[in-house]
N, C-alpha and C positions, 0 to 999 in steps of 0.2 A: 528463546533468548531475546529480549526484550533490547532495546536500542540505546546505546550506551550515550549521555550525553555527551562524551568527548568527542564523537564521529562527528567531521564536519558534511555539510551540506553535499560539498564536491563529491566528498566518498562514497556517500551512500544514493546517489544518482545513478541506478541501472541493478541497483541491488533488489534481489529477491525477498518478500515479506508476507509473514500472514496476519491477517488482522484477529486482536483477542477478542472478539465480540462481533454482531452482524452491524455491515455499514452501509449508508444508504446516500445517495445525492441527492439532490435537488430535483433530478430529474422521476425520480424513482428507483432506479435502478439499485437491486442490495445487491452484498457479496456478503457470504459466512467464513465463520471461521477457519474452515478446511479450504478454503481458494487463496491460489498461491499469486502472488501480483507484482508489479515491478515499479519502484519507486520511479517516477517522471523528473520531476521536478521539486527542489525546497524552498521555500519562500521563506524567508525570515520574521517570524513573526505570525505567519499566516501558516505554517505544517506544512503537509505532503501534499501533493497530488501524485496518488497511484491507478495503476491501468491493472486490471485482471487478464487474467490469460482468458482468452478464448473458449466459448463450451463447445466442447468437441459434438455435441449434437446438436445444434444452433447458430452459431460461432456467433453467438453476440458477445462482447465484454463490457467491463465499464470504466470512465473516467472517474475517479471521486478525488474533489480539491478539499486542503484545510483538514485533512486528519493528524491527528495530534498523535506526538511520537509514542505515549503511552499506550494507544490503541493498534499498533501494531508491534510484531515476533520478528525479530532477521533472524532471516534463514540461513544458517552458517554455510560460507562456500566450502566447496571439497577440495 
């Protein structure tokens, strides 16, 4: 389910998402489509910055800022 633009910013801070494509930072670091991540922060103007859940073999995650609402799925609550 794709992120509806009437969701304000407030809302969807702590909200679950998958991203529809593989995304990468600055730093290097990618995440694929199948990593489920948790929206940080909105910036108006500027997109998302979302964090990935942890690899349970490694526990590194990543930070990635400025993803555009099109490239991420909310993941509907239960």
């Amino acid at each position: 389910m794709a992120i509806p633009k009437s969701y304000k910013g407030a809302d969807l801070i702590g909200r679950k998402v998958r991203p529809t494509h593989d995304i990468r930072n600055g730093g290097g670091c990618g995440i694929s489509p199948d990593t489920v991540c948790t929206i940080v922060s909105v910036v108006r103007g500027h997109g998302f910055t979302i964090k990935s859940e942890k690899c349970p073999c490694c526990g590194q995650y990543a930070y990635i800022a400025r993803v555009h609402r099109e490239d991420l799925d909310l993941i509907p609550e239960n």
